[in-house]
KEKE-3310 file (N, C-alpha, C; in steps of 0.2 Angstrom, whole numbers, plus 5000, padded with zeros to 4 digits):
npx = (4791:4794:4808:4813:4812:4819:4831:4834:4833:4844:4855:4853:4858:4871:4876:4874:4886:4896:4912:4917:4929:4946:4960:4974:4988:4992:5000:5010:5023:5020:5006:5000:5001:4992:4980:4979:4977:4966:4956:4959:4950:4939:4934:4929:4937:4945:4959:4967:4977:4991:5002:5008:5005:4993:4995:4988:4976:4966:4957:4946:4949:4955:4961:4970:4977:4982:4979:4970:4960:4942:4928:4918:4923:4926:4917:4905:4915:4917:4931:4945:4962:4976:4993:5000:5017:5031:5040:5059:5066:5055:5048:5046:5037:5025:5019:5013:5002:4996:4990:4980:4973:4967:4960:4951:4942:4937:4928:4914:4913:4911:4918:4929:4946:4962:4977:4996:5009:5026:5039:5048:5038:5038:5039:5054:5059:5054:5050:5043:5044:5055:5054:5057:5065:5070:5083:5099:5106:5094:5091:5096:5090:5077:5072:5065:5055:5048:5044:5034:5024:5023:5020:5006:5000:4997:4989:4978:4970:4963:4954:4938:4926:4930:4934:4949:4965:4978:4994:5008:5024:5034:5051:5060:5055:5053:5054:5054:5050:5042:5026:5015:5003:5001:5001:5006:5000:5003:4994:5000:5008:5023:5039:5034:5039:5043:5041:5053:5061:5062:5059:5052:5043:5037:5032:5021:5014:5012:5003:4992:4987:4982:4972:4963:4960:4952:4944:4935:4934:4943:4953:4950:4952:4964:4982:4993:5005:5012:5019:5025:5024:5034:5053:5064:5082:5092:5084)
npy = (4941:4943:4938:4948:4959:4956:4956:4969:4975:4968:4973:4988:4986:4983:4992:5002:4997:5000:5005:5025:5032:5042:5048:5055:5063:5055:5055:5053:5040:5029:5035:5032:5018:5014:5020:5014:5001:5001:5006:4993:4986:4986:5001:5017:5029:5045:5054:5066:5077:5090:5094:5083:5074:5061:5045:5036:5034:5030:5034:5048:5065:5076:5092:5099:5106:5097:5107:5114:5108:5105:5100:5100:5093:5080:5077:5061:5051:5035:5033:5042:5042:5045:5045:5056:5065:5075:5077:5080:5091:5100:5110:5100:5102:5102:5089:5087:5094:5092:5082:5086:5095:5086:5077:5087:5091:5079:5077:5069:5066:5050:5047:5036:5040:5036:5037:5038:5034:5033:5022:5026:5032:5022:5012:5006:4998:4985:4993:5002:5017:5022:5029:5024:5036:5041:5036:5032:5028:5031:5040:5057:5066:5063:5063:5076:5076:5060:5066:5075:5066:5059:5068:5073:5058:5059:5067:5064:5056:5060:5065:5069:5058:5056:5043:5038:5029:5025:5022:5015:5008:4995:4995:4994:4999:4995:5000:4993:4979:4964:4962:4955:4953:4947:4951:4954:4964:4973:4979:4984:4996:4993:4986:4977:4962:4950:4935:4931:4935:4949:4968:4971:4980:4979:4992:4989:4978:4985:4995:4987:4985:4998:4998:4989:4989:5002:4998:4986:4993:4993:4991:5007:5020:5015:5014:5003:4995:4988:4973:4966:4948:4939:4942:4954:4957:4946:4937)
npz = (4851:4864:4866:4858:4865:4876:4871:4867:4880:4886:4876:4881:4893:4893:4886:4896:4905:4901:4907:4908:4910:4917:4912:4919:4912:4900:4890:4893:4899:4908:4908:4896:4894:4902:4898:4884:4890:4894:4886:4877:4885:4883:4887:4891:4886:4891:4887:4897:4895:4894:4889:4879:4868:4868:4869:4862:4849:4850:4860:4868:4869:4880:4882:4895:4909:4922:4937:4931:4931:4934:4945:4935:4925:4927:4929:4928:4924:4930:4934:4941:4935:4939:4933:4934:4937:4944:4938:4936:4935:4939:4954:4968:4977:4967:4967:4980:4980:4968:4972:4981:4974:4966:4975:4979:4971:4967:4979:4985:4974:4971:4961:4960:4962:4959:4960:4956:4967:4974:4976:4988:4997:5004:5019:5024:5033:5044:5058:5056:5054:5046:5033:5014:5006:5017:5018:5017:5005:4995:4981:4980:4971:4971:4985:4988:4982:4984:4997:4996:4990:5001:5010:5005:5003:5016:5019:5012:5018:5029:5022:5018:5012:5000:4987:4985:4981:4983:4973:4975:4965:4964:4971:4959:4946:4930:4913:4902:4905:4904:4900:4909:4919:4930:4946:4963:4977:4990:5006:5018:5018:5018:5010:4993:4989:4976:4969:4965:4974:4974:4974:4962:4945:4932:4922:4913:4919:4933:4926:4921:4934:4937:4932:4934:4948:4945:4938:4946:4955:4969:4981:4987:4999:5004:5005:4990:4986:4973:4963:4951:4951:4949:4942:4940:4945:4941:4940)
capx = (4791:4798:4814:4817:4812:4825:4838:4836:4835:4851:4858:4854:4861:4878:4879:4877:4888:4903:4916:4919:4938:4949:4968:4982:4997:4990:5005:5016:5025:5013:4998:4998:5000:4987:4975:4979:4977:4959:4953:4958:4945:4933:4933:4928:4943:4945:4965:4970:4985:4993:5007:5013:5000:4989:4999:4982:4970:4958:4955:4946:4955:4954:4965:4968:4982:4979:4979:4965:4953:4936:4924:4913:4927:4927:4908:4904:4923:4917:4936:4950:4967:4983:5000:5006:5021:5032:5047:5063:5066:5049:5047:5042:5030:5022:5016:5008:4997:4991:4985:4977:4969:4961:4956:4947:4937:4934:4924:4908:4908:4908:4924:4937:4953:4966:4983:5002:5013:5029:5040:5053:5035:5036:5043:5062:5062:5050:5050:5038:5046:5059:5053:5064:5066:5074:5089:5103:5107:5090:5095:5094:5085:5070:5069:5061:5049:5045:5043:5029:5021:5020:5013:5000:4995:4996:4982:4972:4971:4962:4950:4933:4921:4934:4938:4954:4969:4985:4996:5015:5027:5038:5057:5064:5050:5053:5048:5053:5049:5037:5018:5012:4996:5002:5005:5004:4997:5003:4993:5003:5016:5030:5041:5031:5044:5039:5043:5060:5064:5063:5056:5051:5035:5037:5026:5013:5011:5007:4997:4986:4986:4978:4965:4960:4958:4946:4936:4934:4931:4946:4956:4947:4956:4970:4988:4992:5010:5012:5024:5026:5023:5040:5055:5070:5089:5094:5076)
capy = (4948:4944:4937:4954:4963:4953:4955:4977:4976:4967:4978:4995:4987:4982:5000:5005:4995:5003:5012:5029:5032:5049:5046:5062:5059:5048:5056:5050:5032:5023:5036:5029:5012:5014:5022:5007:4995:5004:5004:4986:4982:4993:5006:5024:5034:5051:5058:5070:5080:5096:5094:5077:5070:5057:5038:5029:5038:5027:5039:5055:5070:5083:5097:5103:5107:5093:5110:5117:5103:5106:5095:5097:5090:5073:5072:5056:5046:5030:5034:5045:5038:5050:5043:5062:5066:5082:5076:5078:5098:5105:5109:5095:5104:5101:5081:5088:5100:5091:5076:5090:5097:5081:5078:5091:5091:5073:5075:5070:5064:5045:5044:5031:5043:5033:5042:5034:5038:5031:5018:5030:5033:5015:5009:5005:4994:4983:4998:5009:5024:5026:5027:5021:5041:5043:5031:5035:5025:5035:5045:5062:5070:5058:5064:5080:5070:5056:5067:5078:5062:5057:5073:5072:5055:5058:5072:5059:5050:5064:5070:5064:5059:5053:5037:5038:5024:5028:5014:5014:5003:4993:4999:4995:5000:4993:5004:4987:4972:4961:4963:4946:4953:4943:4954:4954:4969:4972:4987:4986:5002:4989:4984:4970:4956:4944:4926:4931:4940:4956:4972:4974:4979:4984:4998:4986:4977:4992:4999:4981:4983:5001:4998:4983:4993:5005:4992:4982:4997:4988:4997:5013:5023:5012:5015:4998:4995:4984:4970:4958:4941:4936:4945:4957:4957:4937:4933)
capz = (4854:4872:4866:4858:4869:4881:4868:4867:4887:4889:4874:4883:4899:4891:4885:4904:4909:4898:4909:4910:4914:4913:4912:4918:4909:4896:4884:4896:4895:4910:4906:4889:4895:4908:4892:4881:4895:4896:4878:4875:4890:4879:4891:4885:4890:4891:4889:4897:4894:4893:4882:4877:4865:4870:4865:4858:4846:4850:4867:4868:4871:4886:4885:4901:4913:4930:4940:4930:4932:4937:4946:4929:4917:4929:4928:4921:4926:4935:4940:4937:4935:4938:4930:4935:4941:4942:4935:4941:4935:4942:4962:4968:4981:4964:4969:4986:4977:4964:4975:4984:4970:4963:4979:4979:4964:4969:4986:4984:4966:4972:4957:4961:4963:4958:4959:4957:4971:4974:4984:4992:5002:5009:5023:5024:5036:5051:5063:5053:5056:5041:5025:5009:5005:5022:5021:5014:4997:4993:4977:4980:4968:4972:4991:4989:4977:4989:5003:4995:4988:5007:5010:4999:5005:5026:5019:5009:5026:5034:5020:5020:5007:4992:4987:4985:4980:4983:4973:4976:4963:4969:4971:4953:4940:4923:4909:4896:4907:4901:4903:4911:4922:4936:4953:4970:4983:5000:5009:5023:5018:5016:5002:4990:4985:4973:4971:4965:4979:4969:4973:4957:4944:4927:4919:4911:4926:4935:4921:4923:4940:4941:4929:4940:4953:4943:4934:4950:4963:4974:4987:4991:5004:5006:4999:4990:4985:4968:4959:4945:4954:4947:4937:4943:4944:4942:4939)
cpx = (4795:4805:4818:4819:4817:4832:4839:4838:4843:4857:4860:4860:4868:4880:4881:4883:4895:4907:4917:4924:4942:4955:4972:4987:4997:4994:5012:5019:5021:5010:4996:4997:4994:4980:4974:4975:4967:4955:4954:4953:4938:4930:4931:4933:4944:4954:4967:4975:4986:4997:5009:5004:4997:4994:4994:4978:4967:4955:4953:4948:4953:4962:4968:4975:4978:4976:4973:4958:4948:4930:4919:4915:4927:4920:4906:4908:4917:4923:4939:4958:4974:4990:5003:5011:5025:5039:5051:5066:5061:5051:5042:5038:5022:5016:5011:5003:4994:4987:4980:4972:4965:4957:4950:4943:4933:4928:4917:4904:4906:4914:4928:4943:4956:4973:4992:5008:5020:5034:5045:5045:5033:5039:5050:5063:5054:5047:5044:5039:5049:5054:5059:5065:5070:5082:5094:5105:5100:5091:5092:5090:5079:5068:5063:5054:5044:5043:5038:5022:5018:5017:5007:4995:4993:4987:4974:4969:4965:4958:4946:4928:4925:4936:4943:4958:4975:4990:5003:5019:5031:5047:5060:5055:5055:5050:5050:5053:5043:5030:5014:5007:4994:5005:5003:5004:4999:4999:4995:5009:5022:5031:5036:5040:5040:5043:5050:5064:5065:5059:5055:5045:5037:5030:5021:5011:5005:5001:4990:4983:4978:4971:4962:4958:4952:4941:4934:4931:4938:4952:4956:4951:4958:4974:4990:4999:5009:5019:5023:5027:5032:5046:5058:5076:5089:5087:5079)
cpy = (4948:4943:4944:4959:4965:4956:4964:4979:4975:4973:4983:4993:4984:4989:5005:5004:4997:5008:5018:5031:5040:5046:5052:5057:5055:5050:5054:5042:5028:5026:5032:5023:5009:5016:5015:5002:4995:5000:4998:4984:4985:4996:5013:5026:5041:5053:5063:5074:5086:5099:5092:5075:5064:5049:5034:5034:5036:5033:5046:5059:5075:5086:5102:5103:5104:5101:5116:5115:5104:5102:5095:5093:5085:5069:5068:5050:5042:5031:5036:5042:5042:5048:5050:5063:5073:5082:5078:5086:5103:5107:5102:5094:5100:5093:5081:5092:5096:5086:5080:5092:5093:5077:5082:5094:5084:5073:5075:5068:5056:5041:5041:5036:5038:5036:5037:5039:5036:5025:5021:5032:5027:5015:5005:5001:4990:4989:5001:5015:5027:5022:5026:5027:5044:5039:5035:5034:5029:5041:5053:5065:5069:5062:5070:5079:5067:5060:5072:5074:5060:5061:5073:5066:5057:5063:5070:5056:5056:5068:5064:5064:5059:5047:5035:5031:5028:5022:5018:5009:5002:4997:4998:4994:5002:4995:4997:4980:4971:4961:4955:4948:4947:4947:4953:4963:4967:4981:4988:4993:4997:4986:4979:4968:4953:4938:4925:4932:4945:4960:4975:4975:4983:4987:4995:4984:4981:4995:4995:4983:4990:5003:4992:4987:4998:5003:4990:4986:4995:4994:5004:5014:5020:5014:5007:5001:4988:4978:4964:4952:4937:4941:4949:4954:4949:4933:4927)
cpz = (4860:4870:4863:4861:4875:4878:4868:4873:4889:4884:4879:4890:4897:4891:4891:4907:4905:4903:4907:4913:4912:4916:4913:4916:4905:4889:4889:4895:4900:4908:4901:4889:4899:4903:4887:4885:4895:4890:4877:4879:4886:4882:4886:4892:4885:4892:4891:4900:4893:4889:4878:4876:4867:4866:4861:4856:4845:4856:4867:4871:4873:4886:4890:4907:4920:4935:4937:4930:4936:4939:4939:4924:4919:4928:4925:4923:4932:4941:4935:4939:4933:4937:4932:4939:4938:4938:4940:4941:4940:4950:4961:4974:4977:4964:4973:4982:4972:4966:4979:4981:4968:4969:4981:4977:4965:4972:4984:4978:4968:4964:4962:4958:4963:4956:4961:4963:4969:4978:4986:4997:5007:5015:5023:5028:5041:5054:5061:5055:5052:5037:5018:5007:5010:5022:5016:5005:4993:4988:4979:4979:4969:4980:4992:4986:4981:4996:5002:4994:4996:5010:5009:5001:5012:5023:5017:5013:5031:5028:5018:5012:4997:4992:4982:4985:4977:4981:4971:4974:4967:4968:4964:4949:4934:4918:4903:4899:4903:4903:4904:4916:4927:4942:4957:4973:4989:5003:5016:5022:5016:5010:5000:4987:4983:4974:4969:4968:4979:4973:4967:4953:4935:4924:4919:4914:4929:4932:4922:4929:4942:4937:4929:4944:4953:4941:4942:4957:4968:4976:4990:4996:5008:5001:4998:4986:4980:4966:4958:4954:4952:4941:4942:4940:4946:4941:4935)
residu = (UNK:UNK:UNK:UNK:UNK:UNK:UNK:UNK:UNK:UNK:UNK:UNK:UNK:UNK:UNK:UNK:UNK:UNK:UNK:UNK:UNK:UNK:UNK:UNK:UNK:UNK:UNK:UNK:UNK:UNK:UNK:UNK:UNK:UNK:UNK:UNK:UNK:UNK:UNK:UNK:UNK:UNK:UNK:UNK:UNK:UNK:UNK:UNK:UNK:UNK:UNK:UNK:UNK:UNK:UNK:UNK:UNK:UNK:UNK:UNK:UNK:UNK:UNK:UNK:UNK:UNK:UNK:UNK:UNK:UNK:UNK:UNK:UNK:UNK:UNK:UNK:UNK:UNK:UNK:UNK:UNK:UNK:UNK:UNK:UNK:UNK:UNK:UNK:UNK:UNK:UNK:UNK:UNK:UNK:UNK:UNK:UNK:UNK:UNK:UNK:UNK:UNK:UNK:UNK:UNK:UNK:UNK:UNK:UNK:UNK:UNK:UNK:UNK:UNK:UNK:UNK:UNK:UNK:UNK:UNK:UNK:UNK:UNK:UNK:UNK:UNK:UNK:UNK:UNK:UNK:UNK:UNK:UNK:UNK:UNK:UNK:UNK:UNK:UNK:UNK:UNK:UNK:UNK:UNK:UNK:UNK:UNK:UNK:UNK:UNK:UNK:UNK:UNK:UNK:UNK:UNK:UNK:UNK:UNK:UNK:UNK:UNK:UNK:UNK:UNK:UNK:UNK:UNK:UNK:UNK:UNK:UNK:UNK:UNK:UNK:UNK:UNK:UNK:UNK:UNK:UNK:UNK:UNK:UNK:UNK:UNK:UNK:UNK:UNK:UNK:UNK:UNK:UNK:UNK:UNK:UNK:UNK:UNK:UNK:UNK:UNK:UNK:UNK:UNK:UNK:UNK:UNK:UNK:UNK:UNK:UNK:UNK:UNK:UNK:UNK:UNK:UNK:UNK:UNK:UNK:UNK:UNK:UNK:UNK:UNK:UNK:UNK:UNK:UNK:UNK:UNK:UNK:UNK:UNK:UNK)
# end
């Protein structure tokens, strides 16, 4: 009789210990890699999208515009995990606002926010004064982007009672590099190099990386800048 009773016990507590995850952008190309990433760990993930079909029908599906989200839709997420971005047609005040808004459904749940920024919001140099959105070779269209994105963070910085993680790829994001779930973290703001000398990280890295970061609790309000351990141009 004891030993069953052991074996229904540890049952119920494996059942417990099953994540709860929600994914923005999980019809997008990293949400969806970020939603995979999840389900293969046997997460219960929640996708939700507003357009673009969810990539894995293994994952439940929330219908809901980022900007309509309601602390009751998150209730439940151990973490929520925001692949969103505004593109490159939209405003892209749009980036500031919606870290503001998911922050603000956050406060107070004890959810792991985990939201993708960019690395146009790193540091450019030693100094700590320019960021890689401010230099010149900096594409254009991306500025108005990264400098909303830095908005968004400096705000995280200054609101209390959300645990927040701000993760920033490295400067070349690879949507067809290879998925080897070997990276490095720098949360000092500055570029990551890896062993190639690269600043580089492709997608499924990333994807690994930020559902590490959910599973594991790790980097709470710190921004943590990502990349492949090895791989780039002349790798």
């Amino acid at each position: 009789g004891g030993e069953r009773t052991a074996s229904r016990f540890d049952l119920k507590r494996k059942v417990r210990q099953i994540m709860k995850i929600g994914v923005i952008g999980a019809g997008g190309r990293l949400g969806g890699k970020i939603s995979t990433e999840a389900l293969d760990r046997g997460m219960d993930v929640t996708a939700i999208i507003h357009r673009t079909p969810c990539r894995d029908g293994r994952a439940s599906v929330m219908k809901k515009d980022l900007f309509d989200l309601k602390r009751e839709d998150i209730s439940g997420f151990g973490a929520l995990i925001s692949a969103f971005g505004s593109g490159f047609t939209a405003d892209p005040a749009i980036n500031k606002q919606a870290i503001a808004h998911l922050a603000e459904i956050a406060v107070g749940t004890g959810i792991h926010l985990i939201m993708i920024g960019g690395a146009g919001c790193l540091y450019a140099d030693g100094s700590e004064t320019v960021c890689v959105y401010e230099m010149p070779d900096h594409p254009a269209f991306l500025k108005g982007i990264s400098w909303n994105l830095v908005q968004g963070y400096e705000q995280l910085k200054h609101t209390d009672d959300v645990d927040w993680t701000f993760v920033c790829p490295s400067k070349l994001l690879d949507p067809d590099g290879p998925r080897t779930g070997d990276y490095l973290t720098r949360t000092d703001r500055h570029i990551p190099i890896n062993e190639d000398g690269n600043s580089y990280v492709s997608y499924d890295d990333l994807a690994i990386a930020m559902v590490d970061f959910g599973q594991n609790g790790s980097f709470k309000r710190q921004l943590v800048a990502v990349a492949s351990r090895r791989g780039g141009p002349q790798a």
